[in-house]
N, C-alpha and C positions, 0 to 999 in steps of 0.2 A: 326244616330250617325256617325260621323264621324272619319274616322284613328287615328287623332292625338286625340279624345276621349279615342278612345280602347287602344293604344298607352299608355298615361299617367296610364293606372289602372294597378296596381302589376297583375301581372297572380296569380294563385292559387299557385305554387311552389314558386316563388320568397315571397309571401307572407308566404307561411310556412317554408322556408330558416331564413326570417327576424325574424318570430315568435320563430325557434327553437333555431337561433343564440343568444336570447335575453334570451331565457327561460337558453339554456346552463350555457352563462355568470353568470345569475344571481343565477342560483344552486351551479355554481363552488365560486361563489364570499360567498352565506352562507354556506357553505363549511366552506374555509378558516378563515371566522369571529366566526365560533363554536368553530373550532379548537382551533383558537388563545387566544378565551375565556376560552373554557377551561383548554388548558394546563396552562394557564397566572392563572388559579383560582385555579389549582393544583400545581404549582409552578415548571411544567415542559417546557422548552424549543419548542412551536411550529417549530420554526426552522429545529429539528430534524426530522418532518414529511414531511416536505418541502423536507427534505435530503432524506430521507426515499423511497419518491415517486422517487425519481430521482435515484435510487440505485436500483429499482426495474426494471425500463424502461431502465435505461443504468449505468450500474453496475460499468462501467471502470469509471463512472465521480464523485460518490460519494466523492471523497474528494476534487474533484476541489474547488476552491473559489468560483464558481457560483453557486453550486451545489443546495442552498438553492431558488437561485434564477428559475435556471432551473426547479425542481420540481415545483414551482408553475404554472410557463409556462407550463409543460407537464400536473398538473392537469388542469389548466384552457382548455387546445385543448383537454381534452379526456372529461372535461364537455361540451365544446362546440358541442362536435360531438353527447355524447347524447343525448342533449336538439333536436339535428338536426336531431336524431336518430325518437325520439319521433314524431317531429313536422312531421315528412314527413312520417312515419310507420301507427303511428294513423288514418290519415282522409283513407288512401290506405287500409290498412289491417284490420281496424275497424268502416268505414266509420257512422257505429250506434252511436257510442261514442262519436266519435267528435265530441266537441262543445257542449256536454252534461254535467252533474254534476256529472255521471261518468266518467269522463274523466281525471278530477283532482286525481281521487281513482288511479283510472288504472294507471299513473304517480307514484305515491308514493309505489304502490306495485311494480311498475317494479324499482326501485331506491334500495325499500327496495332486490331484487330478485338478484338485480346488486353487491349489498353491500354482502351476501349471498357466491354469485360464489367467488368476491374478496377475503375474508377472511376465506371461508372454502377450497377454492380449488384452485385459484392461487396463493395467495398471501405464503402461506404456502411450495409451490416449486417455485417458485422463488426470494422468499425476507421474509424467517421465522419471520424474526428479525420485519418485521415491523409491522406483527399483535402484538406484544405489545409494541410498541408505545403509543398505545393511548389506553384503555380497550374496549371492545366489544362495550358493551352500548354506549358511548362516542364516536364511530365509525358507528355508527347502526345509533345514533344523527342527526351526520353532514347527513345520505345520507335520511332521512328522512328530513331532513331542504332543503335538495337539490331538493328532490319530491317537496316538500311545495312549495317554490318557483318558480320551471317550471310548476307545474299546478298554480301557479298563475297567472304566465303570460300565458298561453294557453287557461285558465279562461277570461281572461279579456281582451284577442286579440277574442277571441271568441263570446264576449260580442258587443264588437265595429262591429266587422263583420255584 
């Protein structure tokens, strides 16, 4: 084999970067389509969780004009980072899993674990207001839809591997 062979192949990191970045996006993306479905099916404003998120992360902007916008941007890079969390955690600190059909469990339980921390023990001192926004269930939802979807993609970059 030659340089420009080895050269051209993603290394293991850059491929688990590209994997978690994709897996992130696409948790934070059914995320925000739960959301909007369900407030849109309850007749409440998604918007407000948008606000919501951005009032938790930085409290001074909440009424800015972008504020709705910001929140999405802030959840999208904190889904990003987990998905990046997962993809680079997993194959290091669970090497047995990876790439396994537990692998997708393991994803969904830590999403569900993530969702847990957020709304029993952060979200409650530093943004009360936001755990009702949306009801438990209906929140519990989105981060189980967000599991779903990064073990999809971890499923199916795993597959191709």
């Amino acid at each position: 084999m030659n340089s420009n062979t080895l050269s051209s192949r993603p290394t293991r990191l850059t491929r688990g970067l590209t994997i978690g970045t994709i897996a992130g996006l696409a948790g934070g993306a059914a995320e925000i389509g739960w959301i909007a479905l369900y407030q849109g099916l309850t007749g409440h404003d998604a918007a407000l969780v948008a606000k919501g998120v951005t009032v938790s992360v930085l409290p001074g902007l909440g009424e800015a004009s972008s504020a709705v916008a910001l929140g999405i941007v802030i959840h999208m890079v904190l889904a990003l980072m987990i998905g990046l969390a997962f993809a680079i955690a997993i194959p290091r600190v669970l090497p047995r899993v990876a790439g396994t059909l537990a692998e997708p469990l393991l994803v969904v339980v830590g999403l569900v674990a993530i969702w847990a921390m957020n709304f029993f023990v952060l979200l409650p001192v530093i943004n009360p207001d936001f755990v009702t926004i949306v009801p438990y269930g209906a929140s519990l939802t989105s981060k189980v839809l967000f599991g779903l979807a990064a073990a999809i993609t971890f499923r199916l970059a795993s597959r191709k591997a």
